[in-house]
C-alpha positions as CSV (number, residue, x, y, z in Angstrom):
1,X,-10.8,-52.0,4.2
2,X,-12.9,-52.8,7.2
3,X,-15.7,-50.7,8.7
4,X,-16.7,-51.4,12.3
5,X,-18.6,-50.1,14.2
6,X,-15.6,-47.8,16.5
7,X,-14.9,-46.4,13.4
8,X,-18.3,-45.1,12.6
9,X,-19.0,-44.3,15.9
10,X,-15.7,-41.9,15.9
11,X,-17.2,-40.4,12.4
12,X,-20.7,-39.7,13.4
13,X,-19.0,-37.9,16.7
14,X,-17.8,-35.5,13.7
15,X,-20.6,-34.9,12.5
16,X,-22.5,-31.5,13.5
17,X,-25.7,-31.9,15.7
18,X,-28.8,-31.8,13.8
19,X,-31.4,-29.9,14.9
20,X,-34.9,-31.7,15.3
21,X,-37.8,-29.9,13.8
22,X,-40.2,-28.4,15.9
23,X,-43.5,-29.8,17.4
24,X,-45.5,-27.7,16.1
25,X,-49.1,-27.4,17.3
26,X,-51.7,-29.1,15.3
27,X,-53.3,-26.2,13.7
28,X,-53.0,-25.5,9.8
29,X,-52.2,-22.3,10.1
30,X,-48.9,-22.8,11.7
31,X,-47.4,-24.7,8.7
32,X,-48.7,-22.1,6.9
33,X,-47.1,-18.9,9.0
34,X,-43.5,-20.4,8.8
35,X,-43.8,-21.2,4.9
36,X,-44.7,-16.9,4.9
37,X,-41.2,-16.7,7.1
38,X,-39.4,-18.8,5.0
39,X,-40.4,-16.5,2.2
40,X,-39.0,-13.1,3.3
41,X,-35.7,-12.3,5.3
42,X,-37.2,-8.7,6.8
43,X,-39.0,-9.1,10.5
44,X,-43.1,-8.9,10.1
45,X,-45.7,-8.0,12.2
46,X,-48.7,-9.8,13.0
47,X,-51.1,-8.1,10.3
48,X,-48.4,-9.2,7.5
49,X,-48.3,-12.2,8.3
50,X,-52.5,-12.2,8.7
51,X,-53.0,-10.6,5.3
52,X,-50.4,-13.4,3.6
53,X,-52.5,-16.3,5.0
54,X,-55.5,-14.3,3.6
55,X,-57.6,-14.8,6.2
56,X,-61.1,-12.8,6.6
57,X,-60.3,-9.2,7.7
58,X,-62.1,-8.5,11.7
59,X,-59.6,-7.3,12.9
60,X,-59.7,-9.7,16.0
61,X,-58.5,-12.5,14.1
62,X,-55.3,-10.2,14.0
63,X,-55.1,-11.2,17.9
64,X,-55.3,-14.7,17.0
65,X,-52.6,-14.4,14.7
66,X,-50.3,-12.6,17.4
67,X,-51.2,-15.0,19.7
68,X,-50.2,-17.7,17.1
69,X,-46.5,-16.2,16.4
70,X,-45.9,-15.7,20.4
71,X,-46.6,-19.5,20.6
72,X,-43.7,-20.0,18.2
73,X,-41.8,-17.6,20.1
74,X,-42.3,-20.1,23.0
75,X,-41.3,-22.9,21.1
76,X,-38.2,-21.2,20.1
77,X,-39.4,-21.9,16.2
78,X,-39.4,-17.7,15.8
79,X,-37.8,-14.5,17.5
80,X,-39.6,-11.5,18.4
81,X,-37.3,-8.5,17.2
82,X,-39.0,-5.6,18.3
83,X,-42.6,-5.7,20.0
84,X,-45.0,-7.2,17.8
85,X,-42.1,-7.8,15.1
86,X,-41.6,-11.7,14.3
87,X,-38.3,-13.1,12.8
88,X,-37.2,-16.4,11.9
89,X,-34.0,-17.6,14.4
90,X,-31.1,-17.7,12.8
């Protein structure tokens, strides 16, 4: 049997699209809030997610954080469910 190139061209049409990973920014913290989504299935709010990366506790890093999820909300990485409550997309 004889594979050319039509023919894998007609199975790779079959094939689902694959979604690219997303550019995240280059911060380490991001990496780090979507391995805290990929942990729980229940939406979390921006202290959660703050006290899982166990950052210090002023409270205005909290901001930082929020500010940090709504970027991913942007980037279409994250949904926000209810204000200030962050989800993976599904």
């Amino acid at each position: 049997m004889t594979i050319n190139r039509k023919t894998i061209t007609a199975l790779a049409d079959r094939l689902p699209a694959q979604t690219a990973a997303p550019d995240l920014p280059e911060h380490p913290d991001y990496p780090r809030i979507l391995a805290v989504f990929n942990e729980v299935t229940d939406p979390l709010r921006a202290r959660d997610v703050y006290e899982a990366l166990d950052h210090e506790p002023p409270p205005k890093n909290i901001d930082g954080t929020r500010a940090k999820l709504k970027r991913l909300v942007r980037l279409d990485v994250l949904t926000e469910a209810d204000a200030g409550s962050f989800t993976t997309k599904q």
